[in-house]
PDB file of N, CA, C and O in Angstrom, chain B, residues numbered from 101:
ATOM      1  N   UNK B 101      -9.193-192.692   7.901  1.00  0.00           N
ATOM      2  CA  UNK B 101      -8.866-191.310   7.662  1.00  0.00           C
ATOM      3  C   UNK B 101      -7.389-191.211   7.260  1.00  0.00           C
ATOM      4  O   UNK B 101      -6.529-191.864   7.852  1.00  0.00           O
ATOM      5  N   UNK B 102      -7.042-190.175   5.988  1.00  0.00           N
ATOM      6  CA  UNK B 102      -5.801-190.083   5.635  1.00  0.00           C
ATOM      7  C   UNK B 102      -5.465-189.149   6.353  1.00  0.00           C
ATOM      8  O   UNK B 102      -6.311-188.307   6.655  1.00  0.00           O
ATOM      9  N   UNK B 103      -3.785-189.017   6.944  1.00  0.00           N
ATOM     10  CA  UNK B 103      -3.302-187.817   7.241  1.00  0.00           C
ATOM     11  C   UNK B 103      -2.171-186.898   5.499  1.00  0.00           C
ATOM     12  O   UNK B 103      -1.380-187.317   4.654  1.00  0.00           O
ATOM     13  N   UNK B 104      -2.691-185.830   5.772  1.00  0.00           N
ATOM     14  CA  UNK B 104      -1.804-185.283   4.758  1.00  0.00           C
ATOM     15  C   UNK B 104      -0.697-184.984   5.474  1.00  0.00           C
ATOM     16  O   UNK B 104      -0.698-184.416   6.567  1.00  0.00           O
ATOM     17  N   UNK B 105       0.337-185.396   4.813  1.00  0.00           N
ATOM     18  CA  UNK B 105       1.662-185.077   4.612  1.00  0.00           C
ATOM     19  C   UNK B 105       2.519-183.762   4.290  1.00  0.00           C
ATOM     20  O   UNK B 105       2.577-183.525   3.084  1.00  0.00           O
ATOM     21  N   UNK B 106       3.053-183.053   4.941  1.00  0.00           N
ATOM     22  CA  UNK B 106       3.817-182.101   4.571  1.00  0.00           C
ATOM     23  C   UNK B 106       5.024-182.246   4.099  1.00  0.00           C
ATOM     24  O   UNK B 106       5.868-182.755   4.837  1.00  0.00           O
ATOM     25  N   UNK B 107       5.266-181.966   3.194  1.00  0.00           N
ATOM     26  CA  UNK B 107       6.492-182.188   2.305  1.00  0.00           C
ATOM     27  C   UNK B 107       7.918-181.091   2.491  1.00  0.00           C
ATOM     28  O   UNK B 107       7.918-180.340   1.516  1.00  0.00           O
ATOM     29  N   UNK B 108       8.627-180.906   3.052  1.00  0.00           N
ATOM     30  CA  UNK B 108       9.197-179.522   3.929  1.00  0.00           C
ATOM     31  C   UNK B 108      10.702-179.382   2.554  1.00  0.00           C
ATOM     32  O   UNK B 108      11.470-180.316   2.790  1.00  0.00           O
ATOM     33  N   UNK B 109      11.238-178.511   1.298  1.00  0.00           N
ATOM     34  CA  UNK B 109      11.872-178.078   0.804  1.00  0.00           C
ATOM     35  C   UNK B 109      12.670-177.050   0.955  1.00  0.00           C
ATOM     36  O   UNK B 109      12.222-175.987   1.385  1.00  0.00           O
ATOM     37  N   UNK B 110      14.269-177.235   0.553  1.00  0.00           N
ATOM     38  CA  UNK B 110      14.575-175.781   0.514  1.00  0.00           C
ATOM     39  C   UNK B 110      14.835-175.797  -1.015  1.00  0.00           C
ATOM     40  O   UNK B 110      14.908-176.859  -1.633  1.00  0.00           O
ATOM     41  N   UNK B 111      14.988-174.450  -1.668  1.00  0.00           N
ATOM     42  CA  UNK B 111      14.948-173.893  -2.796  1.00  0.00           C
ATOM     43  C   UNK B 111      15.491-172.733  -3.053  1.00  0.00           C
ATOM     44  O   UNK B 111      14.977-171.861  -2.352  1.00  0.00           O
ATOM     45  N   UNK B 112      16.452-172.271  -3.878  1.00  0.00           N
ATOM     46  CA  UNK B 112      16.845-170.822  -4.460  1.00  0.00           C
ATOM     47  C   UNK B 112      15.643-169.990  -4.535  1.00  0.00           C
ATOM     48  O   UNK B 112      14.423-170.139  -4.605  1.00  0.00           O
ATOM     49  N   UNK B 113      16.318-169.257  -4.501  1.00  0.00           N
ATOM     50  CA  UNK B 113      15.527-167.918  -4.411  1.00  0.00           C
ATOM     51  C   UNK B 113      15.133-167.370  -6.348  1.00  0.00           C
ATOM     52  O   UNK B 113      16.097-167.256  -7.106  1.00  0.00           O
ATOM     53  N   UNK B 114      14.353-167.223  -6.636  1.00  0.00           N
ATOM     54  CA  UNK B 114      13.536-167.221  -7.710  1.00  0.00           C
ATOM     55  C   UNK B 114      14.732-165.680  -8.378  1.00  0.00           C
ATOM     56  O   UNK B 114      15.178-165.762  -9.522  1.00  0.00           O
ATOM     57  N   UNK B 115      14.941-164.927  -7.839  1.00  0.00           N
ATOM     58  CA  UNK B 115      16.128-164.027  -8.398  1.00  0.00           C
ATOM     59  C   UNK B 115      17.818-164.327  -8.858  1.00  0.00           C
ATOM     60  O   UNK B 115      18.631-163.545  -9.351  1.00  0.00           O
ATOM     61  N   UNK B 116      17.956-165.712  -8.496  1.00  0.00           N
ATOM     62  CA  UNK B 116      18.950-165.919  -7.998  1.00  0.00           C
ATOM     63  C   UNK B 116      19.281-166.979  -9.482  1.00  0.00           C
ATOM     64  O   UNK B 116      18.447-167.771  -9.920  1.00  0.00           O
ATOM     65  N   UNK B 117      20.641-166.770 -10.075  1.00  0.00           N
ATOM     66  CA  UNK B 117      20.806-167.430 -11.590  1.00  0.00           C
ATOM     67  C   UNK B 117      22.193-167.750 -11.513  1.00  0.00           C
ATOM     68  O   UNK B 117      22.956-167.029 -10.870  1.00  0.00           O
ATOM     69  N   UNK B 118      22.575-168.741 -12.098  1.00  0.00           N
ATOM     70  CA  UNK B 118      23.804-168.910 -11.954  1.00  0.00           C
ATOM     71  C   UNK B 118      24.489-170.058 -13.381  1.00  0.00           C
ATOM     72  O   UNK B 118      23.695-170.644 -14.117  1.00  0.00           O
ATOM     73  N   UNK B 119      25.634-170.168 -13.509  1.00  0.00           N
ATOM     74  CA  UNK B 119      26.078-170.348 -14.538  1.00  0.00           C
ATOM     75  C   UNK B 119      27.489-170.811 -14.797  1.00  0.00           C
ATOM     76  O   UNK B 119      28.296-170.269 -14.042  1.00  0.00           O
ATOM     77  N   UNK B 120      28.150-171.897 -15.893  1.00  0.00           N
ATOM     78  CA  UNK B 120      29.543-172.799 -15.259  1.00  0.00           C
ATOM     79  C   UNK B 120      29.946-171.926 -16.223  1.00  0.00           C
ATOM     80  O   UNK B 120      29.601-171.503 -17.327  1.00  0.00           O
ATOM     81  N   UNK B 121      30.715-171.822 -15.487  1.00  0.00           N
ATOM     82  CA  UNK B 121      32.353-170.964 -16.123  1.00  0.00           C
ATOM     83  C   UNK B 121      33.857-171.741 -15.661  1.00  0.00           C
ATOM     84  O   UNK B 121      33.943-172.658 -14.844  1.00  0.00           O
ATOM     85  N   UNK B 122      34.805-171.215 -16.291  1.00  0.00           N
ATOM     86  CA  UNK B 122      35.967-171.912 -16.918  1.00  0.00           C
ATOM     87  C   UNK B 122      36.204-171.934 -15.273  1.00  0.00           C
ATOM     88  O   UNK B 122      36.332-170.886 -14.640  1.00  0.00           O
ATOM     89  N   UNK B 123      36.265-173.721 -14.430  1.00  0.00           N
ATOM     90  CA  UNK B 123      36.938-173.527 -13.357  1.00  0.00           C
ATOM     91  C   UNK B 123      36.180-173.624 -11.983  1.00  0.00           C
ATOM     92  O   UNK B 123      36.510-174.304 -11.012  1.00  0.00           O
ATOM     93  N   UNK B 124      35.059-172.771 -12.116  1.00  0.00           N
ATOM     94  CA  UNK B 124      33.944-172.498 -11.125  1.00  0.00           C
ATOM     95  C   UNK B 124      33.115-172.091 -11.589  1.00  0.00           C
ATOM     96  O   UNK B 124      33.321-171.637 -12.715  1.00  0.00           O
ATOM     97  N   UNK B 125      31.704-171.999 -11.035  1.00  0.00           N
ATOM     98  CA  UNK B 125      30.241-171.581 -11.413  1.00  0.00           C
ATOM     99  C   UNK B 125      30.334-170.407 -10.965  1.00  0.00           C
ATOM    100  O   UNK B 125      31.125-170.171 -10.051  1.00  0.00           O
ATOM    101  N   UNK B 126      29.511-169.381 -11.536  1.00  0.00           N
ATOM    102  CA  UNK B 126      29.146-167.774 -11.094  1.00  0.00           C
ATOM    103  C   UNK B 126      27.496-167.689 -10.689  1.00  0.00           C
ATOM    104  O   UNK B 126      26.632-167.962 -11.523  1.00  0.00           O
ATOM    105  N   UNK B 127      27.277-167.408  -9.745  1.00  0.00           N
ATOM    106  CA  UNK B 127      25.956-167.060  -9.172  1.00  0.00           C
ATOM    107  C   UNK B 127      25.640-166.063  -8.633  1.00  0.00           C
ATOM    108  O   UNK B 127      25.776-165.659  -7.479  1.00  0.00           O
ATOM    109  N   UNK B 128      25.091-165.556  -9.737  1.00  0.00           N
ATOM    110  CA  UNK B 128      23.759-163.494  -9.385  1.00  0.00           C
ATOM    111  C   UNK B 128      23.024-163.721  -8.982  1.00  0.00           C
ATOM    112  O   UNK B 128      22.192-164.472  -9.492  1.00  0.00           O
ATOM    113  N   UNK B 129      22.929-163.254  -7.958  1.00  0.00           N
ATOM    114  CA  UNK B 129      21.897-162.581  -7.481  1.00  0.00           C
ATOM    115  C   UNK B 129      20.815-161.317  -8.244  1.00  0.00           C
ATOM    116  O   UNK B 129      20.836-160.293  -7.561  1.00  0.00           O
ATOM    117  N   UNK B 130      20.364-161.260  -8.859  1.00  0.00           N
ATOM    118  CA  UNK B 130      19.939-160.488  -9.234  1.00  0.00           C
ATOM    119  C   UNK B 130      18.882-159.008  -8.560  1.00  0.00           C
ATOM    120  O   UNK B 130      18.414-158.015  -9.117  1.00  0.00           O
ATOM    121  N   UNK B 131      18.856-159.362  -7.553  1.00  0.00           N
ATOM    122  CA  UNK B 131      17.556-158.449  -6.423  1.00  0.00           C
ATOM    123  C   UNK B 131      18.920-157.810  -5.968  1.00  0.00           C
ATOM    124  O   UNK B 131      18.942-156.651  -6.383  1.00  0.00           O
ATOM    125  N   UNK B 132      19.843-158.060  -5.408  1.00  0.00           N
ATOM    126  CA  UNK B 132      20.868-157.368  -4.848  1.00  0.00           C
ATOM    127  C   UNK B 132      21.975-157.041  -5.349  1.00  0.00           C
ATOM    128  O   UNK B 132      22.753-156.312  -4.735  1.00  0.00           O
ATOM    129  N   UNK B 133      22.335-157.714  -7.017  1.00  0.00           N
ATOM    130  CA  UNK B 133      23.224-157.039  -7.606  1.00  0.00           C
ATOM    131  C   UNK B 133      24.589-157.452  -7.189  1.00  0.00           C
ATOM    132  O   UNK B 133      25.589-156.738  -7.281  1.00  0.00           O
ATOM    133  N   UNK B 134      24.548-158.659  -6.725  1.00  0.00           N
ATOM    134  CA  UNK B 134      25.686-158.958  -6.252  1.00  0.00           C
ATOM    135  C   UNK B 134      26.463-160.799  -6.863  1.00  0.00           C
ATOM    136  O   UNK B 134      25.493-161.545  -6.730  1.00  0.00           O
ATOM    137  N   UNK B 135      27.160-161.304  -7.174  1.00  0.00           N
ATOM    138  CA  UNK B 135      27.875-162.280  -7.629  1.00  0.00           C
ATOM    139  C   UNK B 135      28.702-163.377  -6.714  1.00  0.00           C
ATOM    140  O   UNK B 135      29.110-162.938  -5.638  1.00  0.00           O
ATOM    141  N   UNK B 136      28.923-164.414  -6.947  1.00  0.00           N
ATOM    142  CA  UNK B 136      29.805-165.301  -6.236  1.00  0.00           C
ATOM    143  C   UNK B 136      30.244-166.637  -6.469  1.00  0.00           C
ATOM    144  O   UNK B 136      29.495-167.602  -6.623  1.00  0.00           O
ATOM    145  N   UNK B 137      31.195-166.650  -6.484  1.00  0.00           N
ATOM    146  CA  UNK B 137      31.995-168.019  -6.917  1.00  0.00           C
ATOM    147  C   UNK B 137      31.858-168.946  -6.247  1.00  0.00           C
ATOM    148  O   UNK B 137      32.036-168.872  -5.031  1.00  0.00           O
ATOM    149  N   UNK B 138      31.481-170.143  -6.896  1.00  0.00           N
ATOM    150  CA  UNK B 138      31.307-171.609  -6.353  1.00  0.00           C
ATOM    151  C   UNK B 138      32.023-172.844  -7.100  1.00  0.00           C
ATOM    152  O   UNK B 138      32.160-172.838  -8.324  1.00  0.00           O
ATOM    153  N   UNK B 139      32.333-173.578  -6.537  1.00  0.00           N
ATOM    154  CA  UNK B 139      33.348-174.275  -6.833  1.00  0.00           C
ATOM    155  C   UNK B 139      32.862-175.263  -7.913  1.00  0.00           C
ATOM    156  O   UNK B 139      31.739-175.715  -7.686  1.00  0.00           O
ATOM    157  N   UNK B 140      33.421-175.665  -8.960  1.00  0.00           N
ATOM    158  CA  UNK B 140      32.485-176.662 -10.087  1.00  0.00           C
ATOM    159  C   UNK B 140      31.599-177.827  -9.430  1.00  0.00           C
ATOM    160  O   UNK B 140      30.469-178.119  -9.822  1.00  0.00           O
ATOM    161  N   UNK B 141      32.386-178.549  -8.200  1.00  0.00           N
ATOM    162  CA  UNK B 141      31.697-179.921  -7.686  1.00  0.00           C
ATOM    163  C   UNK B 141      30.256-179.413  -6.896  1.00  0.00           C
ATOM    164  O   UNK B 141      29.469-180.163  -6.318  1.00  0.00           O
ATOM    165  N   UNK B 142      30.194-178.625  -6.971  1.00  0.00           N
ATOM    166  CA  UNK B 142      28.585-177.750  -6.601  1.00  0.00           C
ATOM    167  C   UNK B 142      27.398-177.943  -7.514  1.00  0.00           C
ATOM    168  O   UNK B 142      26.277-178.059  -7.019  1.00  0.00           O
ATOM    169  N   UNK B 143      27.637-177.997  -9.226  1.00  0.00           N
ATOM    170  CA  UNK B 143      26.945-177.586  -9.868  1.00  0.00           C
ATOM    171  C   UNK B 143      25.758-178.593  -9.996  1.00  0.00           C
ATOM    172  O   UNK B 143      24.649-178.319 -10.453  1.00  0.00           O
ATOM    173  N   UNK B 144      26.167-179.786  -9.523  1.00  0.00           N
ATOM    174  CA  UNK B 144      24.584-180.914  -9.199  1.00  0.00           C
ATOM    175  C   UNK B 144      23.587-180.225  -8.218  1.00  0.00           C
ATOM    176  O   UNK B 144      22.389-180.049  -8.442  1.00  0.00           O
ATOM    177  N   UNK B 145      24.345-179.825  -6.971  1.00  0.00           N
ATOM    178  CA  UNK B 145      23.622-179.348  -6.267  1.00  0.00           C
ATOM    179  C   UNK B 145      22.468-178.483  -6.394  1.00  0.00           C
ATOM    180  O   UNK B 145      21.292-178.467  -6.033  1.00  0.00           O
ATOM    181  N   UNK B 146      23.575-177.510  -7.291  1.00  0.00           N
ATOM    182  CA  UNK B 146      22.648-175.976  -7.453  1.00  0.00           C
ATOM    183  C   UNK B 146      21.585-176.371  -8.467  1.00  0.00           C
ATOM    184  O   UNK B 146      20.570-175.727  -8.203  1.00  0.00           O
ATOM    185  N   UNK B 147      21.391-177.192  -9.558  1.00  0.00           N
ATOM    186  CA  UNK B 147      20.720-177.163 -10.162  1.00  0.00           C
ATOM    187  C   UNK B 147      19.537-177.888  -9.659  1.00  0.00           C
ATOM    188  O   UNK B 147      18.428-177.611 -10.115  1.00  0.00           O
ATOM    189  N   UNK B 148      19.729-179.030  -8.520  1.00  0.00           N
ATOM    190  CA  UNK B 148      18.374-179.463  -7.781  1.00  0.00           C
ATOM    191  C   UNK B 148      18.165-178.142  -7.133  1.00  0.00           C
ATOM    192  O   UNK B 148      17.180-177.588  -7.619  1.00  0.00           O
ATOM    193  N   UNK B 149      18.822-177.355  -6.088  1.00  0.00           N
ATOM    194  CA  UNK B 149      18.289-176.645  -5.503  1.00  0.00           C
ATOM    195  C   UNK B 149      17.088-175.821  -6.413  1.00  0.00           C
ATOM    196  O   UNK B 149      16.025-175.395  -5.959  1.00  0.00           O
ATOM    197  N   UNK B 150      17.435-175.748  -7.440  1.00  0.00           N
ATOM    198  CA  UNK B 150      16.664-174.550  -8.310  1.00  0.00           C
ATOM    199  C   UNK B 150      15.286-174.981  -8.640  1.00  0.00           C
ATOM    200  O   UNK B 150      14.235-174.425  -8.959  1.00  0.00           O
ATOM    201  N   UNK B 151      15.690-176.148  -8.446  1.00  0.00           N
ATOM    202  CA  UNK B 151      14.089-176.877  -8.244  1.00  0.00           C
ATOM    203  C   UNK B 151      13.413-177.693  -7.231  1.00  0.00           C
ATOM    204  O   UNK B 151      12.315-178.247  -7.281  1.00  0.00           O
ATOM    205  N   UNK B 152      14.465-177.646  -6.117  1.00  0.00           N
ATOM    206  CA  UNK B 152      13.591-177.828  -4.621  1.00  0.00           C
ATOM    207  C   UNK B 152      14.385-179.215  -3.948  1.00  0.00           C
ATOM    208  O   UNK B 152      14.296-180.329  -4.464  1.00  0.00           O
ATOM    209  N   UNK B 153      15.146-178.932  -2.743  1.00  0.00           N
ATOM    210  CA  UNK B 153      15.691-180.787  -2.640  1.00  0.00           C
ATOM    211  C   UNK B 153      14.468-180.539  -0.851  1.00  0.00           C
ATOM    212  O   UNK B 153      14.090-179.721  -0.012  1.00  0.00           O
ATOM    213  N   UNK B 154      14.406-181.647  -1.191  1.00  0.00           N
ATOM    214  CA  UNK B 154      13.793-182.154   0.489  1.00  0.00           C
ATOM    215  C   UNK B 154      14.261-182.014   1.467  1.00  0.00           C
ATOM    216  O   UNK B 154      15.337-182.611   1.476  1.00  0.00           O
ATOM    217  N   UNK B 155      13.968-181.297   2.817  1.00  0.00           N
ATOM    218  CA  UNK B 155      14.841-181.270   3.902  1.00  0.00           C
ATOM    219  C   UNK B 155      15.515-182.729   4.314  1.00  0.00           C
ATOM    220  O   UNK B 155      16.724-182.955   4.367  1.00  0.00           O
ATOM    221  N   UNK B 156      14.615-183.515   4.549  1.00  0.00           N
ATOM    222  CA  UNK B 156      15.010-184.650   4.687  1.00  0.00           C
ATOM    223  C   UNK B 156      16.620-185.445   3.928  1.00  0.00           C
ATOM    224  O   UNK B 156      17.338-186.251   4.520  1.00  0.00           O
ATOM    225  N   UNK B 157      16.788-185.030   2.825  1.00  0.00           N
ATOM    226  CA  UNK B 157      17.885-185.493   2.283  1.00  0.00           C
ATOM    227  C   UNK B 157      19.035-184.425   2.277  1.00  0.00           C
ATOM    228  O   UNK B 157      20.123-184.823   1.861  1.00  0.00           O
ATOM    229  N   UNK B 158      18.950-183.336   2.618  1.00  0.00           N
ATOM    230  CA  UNK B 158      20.116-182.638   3.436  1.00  0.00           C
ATOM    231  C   UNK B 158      20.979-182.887   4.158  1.00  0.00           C
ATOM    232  O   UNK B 158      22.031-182.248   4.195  1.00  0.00           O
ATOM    233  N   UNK B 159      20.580-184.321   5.212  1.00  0.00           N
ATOM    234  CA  UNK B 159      21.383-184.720   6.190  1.00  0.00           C
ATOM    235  C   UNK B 159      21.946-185.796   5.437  1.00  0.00           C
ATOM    236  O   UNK B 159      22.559-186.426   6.300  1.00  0.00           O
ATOM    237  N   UNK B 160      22.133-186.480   4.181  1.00  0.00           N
ATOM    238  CA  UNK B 160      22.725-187.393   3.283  1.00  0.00           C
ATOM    239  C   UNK B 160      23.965-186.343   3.023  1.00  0.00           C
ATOM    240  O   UNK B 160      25.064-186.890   3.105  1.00  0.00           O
ATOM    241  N   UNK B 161      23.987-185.246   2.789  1.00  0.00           N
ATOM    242  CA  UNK B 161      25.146-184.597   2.084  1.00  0.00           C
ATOM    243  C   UNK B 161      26.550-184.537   2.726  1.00  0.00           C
ATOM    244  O   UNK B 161      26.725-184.944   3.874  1.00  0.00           O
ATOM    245  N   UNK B 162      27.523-184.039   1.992  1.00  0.00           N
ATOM    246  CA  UNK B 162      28.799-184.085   2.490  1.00  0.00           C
ATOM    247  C   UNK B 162      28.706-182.793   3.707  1.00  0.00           C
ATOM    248  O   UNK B 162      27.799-181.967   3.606  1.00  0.00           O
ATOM    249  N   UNK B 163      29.443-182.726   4.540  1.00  0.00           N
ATOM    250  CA  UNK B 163      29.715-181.351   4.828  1.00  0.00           C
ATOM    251  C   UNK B 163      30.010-180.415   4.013  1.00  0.00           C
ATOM    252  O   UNK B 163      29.377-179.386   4.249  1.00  0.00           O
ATOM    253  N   UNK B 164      30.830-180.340   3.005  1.00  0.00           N
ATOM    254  CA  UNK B 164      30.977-179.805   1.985  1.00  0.00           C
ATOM    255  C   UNK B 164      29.792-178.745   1.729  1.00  0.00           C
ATOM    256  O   UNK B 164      29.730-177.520   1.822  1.00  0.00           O
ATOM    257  N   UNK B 165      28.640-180.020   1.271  1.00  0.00           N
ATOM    258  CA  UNK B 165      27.477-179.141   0.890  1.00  0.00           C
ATOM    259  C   UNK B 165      27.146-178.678   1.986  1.00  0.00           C
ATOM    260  O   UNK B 165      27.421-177.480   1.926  1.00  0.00           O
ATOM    261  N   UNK B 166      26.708-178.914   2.977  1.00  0.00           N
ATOM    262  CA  UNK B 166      26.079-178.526   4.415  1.00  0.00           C
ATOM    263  C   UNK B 166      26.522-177.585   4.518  1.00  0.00           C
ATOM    264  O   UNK B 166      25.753-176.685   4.859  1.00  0.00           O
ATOM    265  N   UNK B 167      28.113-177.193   4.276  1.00  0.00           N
ATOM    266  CA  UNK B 167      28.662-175.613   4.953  1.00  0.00           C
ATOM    267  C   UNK B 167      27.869-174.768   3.147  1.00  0.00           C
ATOM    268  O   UNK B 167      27.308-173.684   2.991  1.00  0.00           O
ATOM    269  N   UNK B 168      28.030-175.319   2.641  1.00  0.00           N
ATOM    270  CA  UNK B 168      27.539-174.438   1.287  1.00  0.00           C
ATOM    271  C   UNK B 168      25.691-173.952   1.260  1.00  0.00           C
ATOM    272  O   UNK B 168      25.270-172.802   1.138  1.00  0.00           O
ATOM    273  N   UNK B 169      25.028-174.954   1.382  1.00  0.00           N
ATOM    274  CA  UNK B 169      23.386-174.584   2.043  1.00  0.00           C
ATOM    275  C   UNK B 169      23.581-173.702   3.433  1.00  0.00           C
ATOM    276  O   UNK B 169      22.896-172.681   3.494  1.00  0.00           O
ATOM    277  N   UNK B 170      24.283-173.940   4.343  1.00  0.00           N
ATOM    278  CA  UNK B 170      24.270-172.653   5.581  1.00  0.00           C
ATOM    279  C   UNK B 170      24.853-171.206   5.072  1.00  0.00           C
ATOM    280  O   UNK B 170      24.344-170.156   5.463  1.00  0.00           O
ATOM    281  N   UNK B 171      25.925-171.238   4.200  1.00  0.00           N
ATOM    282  CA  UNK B 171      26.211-170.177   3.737  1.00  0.00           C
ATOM    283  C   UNK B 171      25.235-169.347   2.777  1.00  0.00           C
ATOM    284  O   UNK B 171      25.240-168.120   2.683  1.00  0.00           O
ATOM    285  N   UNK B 172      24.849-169.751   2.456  1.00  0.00           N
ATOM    286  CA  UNK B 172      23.386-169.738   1.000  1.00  0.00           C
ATOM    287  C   UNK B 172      22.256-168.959   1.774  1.00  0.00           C
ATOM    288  O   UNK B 172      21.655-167.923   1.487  1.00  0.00           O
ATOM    289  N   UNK B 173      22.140-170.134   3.262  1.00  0.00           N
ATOM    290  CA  UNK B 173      20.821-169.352   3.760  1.00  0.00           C
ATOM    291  C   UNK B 173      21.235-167.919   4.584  1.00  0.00           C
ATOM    292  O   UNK B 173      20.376-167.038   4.633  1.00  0.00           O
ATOM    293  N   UNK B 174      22.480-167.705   5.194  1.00  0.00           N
ATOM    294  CA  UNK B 174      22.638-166.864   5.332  1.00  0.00           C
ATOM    295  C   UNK B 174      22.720-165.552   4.263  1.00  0.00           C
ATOM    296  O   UNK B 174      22.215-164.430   4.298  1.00  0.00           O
ATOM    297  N   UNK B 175      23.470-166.139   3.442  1.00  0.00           N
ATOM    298  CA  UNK B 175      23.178-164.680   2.266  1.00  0.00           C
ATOM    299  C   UNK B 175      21.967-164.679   1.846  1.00  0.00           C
ATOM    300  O   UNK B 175      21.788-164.316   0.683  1.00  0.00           O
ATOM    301  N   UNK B 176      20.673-165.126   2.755  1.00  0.00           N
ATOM    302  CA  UNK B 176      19.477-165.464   1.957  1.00  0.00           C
ATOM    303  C   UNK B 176      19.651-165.536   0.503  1.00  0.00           C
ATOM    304  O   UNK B 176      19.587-164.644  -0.343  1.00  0.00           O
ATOM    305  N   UNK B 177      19.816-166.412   0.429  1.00  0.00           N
ATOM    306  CA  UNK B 177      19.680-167.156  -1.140  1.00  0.00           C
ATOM    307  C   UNK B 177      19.065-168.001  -1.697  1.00  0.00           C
ATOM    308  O   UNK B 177      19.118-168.205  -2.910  1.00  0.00           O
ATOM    309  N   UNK B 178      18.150-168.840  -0.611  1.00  0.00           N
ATOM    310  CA  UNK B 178      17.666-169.667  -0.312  1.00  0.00           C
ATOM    311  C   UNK B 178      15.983-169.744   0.489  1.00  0.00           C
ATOM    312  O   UNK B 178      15.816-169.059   1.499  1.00  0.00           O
ATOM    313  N   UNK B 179      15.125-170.380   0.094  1.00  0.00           N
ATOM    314  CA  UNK B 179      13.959-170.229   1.177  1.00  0.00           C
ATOM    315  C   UNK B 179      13.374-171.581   1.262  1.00  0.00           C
ATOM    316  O   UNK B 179      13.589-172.370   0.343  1.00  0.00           O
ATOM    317  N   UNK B 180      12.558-171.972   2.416  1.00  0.00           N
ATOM    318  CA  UNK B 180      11.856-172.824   2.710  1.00  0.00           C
ATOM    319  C   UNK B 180      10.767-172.934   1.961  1.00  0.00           C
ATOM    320  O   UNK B 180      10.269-171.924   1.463  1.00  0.00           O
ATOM    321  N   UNK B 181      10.052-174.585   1.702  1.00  0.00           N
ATOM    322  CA  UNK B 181       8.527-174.140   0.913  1.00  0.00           C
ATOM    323  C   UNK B 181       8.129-175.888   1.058  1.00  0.00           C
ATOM    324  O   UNK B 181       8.597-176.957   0.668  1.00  0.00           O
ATOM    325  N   UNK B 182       6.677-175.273   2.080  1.00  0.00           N
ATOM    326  CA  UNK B 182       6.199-176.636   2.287  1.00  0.00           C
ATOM    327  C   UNK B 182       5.011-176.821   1.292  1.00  0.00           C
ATOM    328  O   UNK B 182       4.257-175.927   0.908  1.00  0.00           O
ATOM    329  N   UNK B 183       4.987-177.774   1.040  1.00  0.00           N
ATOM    330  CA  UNK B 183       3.779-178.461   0.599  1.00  0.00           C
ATOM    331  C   UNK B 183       2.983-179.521   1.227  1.00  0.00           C
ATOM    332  O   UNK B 183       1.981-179.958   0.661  1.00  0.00           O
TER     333      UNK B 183
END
């Protein structure tokens, strides 16, 4: 008997767009109308996020990122999605 596997992701929020500008990245929100600056060495990040990183490899990251994904989920910006 196989066991299935749950695959546990976090991911941007499907409203949420963002874009490199001179210096730092800009990221709308678009559902809330609201904007925010992120620092250029982010922009690997954000672009996996936009397509899902594994919980599991979260704990590989710098603090850096770690304080940047806690800040994220607090501005809900961010959601969980298992498979």
């Amino acid at each position: 008997m196989q066991e299935n596997k749950i695959k546990t992701q976090i991911a941007l929020n499907k409203f949420v767009k963002f874009r490199k500008e001179k210096g730092f990245i800009l990221m709308f929100d678009c559902e809330k109308m609201q904007h925010y600056e992120i620092p250029q060495e982010f922009g690997r990040l954000l672009s996996q996020l936009k397509q899902g990183v594994d919980i599991k490899r979260i704990s590989t990251l710098g603090k850096d990122a770690k304080d940047l994904l806690k800040d994220l989920k607090a501005l809900e910006l961010t959601h969980t999605i298992s498979i």
